[in-house]
C-alpha positions as a LaTeX table, in Angstrom:
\begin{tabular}{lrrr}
\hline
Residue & $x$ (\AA) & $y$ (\AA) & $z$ (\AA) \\
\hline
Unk1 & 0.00 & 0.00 & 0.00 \\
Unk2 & 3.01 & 2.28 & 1.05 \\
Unk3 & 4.65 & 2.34 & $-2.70$ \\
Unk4 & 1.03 & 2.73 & $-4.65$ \\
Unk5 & 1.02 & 6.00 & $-2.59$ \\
Unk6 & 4.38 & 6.83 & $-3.30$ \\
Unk7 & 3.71 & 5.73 & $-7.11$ \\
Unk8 & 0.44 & 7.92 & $-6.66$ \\
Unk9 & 2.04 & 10.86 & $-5.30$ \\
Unk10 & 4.73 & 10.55 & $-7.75$ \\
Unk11 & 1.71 & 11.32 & $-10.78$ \\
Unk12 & 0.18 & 13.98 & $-9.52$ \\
Unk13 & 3.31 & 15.53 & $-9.26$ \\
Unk14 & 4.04 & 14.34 & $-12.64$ \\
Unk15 & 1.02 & 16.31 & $-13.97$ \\
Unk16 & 1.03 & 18.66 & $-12.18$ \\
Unk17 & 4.49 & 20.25 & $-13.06$ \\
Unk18 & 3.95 & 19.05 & $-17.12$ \\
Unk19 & 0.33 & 21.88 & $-16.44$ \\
Unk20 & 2.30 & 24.37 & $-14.82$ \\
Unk21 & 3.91 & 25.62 & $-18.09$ \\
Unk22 & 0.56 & 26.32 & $-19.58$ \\
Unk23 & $-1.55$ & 28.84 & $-17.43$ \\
Unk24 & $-4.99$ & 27.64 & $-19.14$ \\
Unk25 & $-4.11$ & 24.46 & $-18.31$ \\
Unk26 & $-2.98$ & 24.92 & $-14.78$ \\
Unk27 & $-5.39$ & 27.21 & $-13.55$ \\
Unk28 & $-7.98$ & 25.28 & $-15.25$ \\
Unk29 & $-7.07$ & 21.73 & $-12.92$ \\
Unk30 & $-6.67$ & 23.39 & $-9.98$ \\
Unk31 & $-9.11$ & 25.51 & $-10.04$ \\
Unk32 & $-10.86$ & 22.61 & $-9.05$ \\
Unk33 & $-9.49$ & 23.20 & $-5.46$ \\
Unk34 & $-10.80$ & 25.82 & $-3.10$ \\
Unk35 & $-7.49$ & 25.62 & $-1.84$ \\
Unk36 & $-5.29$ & 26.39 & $-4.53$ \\
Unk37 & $-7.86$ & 29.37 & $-5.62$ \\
Unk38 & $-6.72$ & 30.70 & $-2.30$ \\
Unk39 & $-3.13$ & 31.14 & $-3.40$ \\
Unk40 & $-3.76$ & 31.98 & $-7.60$ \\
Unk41 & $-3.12$ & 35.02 & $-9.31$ \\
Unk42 & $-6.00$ & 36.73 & $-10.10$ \\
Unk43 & $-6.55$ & 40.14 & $-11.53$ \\
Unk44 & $-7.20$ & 40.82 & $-7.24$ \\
Unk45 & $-3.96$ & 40.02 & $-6.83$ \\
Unk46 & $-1.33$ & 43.25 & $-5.40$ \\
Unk47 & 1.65 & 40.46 & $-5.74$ \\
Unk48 & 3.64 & 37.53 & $-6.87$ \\
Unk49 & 5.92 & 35.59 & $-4.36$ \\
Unk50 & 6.91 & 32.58 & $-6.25$ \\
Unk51 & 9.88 & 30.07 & $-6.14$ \\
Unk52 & 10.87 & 26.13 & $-7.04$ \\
Unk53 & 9.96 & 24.63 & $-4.06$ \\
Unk54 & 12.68 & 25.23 & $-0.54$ \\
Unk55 & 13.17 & 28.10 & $-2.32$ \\
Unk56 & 12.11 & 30.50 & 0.95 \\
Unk57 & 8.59 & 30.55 & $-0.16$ \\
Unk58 & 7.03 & 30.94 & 3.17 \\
Unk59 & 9.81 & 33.21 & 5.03 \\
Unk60 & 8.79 & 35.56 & 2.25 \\
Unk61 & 5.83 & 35.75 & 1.95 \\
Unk62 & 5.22 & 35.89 & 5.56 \\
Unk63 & 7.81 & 38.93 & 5.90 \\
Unk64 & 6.06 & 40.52 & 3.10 \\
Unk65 & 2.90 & 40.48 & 4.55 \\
Unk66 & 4.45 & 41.02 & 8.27 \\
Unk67 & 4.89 & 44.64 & 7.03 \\
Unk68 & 2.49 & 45.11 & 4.43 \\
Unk69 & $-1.34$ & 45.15 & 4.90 \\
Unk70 & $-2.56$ & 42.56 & 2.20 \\
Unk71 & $-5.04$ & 39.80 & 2.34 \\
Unk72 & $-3.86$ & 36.32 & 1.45 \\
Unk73 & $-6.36$ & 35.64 & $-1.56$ \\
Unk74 & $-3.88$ & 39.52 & $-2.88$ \\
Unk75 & $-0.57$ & 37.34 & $-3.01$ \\
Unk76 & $-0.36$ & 34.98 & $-5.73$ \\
Unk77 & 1.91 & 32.55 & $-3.83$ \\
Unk78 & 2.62 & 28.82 & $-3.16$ \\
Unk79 & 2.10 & 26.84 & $-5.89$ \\
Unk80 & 5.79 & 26.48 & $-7.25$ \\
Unk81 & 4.48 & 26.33 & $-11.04$ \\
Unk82 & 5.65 & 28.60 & $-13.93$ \\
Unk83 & 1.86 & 29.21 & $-14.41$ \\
Unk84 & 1.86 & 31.54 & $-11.68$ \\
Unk85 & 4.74 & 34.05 & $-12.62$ \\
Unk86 & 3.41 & 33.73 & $-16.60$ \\
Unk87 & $-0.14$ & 35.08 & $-15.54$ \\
Unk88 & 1.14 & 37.70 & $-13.01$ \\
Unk89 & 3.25 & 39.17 & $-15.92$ \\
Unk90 & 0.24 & 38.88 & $-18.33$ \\
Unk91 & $-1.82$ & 41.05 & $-15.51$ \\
Unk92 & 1.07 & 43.35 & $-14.57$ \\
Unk93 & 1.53 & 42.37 & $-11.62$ \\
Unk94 & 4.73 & 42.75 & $-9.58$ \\
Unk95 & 6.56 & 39.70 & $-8.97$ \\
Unk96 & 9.46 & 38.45 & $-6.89$ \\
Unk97 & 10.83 & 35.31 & $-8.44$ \\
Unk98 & 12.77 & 33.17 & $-5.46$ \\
Unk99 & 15.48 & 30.53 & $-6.17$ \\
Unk100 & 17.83 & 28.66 & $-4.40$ \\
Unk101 & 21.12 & 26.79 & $-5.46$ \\
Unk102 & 19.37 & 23.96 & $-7.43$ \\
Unk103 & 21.24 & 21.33 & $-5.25$ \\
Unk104 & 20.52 & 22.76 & $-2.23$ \\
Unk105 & 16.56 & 23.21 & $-3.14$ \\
Unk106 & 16.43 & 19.91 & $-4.74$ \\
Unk107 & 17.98 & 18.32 & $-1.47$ \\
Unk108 & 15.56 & 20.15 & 0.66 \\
Unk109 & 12.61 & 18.98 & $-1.70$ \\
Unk110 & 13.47 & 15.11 & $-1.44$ \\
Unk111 & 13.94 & 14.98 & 1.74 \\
Unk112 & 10.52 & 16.42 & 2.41 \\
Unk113 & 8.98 & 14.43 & $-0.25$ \\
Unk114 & 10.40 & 10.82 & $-0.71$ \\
Unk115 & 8.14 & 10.09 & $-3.96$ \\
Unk116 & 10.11 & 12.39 & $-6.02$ \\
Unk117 & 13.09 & 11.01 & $-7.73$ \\
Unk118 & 16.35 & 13.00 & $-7.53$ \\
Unk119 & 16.86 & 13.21 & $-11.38$ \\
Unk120 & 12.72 & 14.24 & $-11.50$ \\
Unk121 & 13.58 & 17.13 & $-9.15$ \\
Unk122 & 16.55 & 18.25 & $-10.69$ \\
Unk123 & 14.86 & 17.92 & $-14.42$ \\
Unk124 & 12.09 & 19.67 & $-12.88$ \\
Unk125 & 14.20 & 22.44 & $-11.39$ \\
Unk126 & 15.96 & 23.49 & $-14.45$ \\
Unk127 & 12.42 & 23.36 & $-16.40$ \\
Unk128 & 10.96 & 25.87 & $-13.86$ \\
Unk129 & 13.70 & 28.56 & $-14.28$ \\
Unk130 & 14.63 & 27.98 & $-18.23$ \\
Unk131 & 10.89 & 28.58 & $-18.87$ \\
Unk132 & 10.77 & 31.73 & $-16.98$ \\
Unk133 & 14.06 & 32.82 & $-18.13$ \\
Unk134 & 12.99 & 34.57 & $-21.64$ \\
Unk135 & 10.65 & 36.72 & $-18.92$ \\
Unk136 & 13.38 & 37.96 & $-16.78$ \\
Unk137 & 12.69 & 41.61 & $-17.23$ \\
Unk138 & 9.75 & 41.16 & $-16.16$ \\
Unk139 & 10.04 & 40.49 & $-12.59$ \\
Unk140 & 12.30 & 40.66 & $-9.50$ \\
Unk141 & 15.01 & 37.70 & $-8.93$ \\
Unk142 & 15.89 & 37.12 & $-5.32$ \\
Unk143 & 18.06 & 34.55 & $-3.78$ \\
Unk144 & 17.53 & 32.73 & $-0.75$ \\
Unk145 & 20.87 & 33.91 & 1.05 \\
Unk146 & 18.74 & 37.47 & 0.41 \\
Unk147 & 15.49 & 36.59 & 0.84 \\
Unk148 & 16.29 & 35.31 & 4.59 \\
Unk149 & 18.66 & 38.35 & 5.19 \\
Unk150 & 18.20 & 41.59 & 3.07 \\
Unk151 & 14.28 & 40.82 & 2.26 \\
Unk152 & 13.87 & 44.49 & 2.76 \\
Unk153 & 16.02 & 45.33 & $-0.05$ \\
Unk154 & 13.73 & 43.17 & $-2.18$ \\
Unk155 & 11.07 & 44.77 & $-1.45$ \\
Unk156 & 12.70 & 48.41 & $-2.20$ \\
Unk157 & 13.73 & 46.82 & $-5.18$ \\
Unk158 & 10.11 & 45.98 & $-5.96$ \\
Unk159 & 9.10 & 49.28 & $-5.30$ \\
Unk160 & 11.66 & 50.66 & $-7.94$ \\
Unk161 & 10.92 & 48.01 & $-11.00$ \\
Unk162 & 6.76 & 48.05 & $-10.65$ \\
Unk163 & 6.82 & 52.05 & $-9.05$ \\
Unk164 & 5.09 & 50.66 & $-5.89$ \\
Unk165 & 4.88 & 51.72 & $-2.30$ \\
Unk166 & 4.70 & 48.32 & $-0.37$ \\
Unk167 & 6.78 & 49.30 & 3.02 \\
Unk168 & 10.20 & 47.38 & 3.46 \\
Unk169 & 10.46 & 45.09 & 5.60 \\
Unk170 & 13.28 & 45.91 & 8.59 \\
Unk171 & 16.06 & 43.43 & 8.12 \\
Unk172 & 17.89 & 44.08 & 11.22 \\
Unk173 & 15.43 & 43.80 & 13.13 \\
Unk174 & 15.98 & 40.89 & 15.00 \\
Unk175 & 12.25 & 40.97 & 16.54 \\
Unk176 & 10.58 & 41.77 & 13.40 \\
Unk177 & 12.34 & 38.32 & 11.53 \\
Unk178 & 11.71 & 36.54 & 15.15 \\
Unk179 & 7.67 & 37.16 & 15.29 \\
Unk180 & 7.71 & 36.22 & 11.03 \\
Unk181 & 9.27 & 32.56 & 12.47 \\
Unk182 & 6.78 & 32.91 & 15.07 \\
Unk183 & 3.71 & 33.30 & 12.75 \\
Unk184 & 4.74 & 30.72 & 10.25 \\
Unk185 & 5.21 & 28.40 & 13.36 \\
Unk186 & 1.97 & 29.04 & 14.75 \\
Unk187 & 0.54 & 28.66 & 11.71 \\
Unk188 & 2.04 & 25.33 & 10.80 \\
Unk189 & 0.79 & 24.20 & 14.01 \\
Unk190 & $-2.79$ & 23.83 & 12.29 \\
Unk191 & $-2.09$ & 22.42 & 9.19 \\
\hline
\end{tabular}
């Protein structure tokens, strides 16, 4: 029973990153999920925080909001698929693009998830950026060394690409980072 999850797992997976290079594809599956309509770009949506998966996804989206007042269903987040950043550049909308050193991401991601081959990950990794690549005026690149450490900076950065006013978040702050890791804990707590 153990490996025809794994093997199941392993499919939607599959699919699902094959779909996420096709936005009327993707957002026409998953749409299906009141979920994953939580965390879609929509023409509601203020932002993009997107990344491969391990990629600081969370940390940065929390910090964003930790100094920004924004409702979730305004941050097109979470759903590690090209789809995402493709629409959010159709609609204008500013984006931050995350990534992390492909081994270290890809380490992080198979560790967490044991049905996904290292090759699949790794295949999967370079798909994800090379597809966004011919967009890369289009939207903000930040590292994770950054993201975790100068997210303010980001943000400012933001602010100068897409002429926004979103207010930086205080990277020396050691309380401000300390109550994001609080939040995200508190929240994982319930899921």
């Amino acid at each position: 029973m153990k490996n025809f999850v794994r093997w199941l797992r392993n499919r939607r997976f599959r699919v699902r990153q094959f779909t996420a290079r096709y936005p009327w594809m993707f957002f026409s599956l998953y749409k299906l999920s009141s979920y994953n309509r939580k965390l879609m770009v929509t023409r509601r949506t203020r932002i993009t925080i997107e990344g491969y998966p391990r990629s600081a996804n969370t940390y940065a989206v929390y910090a964003f909001k930790h100094v920004n007042e924004i409702q979730w269903n305004e941050v097109g987040h979470h759903l590690h698929v090209q789809a995402q950043i493709i629409r959010s550049v159709k609609y204008q909308i500013p984006v931050i693009l995350l990534i992390r050193h492909p081994l270290e991401a890809v380490r992080s991601l198979v560790v967490r998830h044991d049905f996904i081959p290292v090759a699949d990950a790794l295949e999967d990794y370079t798909r994800f950026y090379s597809d966004l690549y011919k967009l890369r005026d289009s939207f903000v690149v930040a590292n994770f060394d950054d993201v975790t450490e100068h997210f303010g900076k980001i943000i400012e950065r933001v602010n100068k690409r897409f002429s926004t006013k979103f207010n930086l978040f205080p990277d020396h702050d050691e309380q401000a980072k300390a109550a994001v890791f609080d939040e995200i804990d508190s929240c994982l707590l319930y899921t």
